[in-house]
C-alpha angles and dihedrals in degrees: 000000000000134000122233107234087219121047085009095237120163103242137173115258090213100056101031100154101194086049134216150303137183117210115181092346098310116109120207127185134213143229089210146337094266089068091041090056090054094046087050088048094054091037104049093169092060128103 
């Protein structure tokens, strides 16, 4: 299990539905894209 950067749920790597990103090396996964788009808003360097 992996933690959302953003609401701090536990979540599957492997069905993450709002996906990854790896910023500097560390990657992060997502419940859903609306938490992916927050963490994109607060992280503009991130892709």
């Amino acid at each position: 299990m992996v933690t959302d950067p953003v609401c701090k749920m536990k979540i599957d790597p492997k069905t993450a539905k709002g996906g990854t990103l790896k910023v500097n090396g560390t990657q992060y996964w997502f419940c859903s894209s609306s938490c992916r788009r927050s963490f994109l808003s607060q992280n503009p360097g991130a892709k």
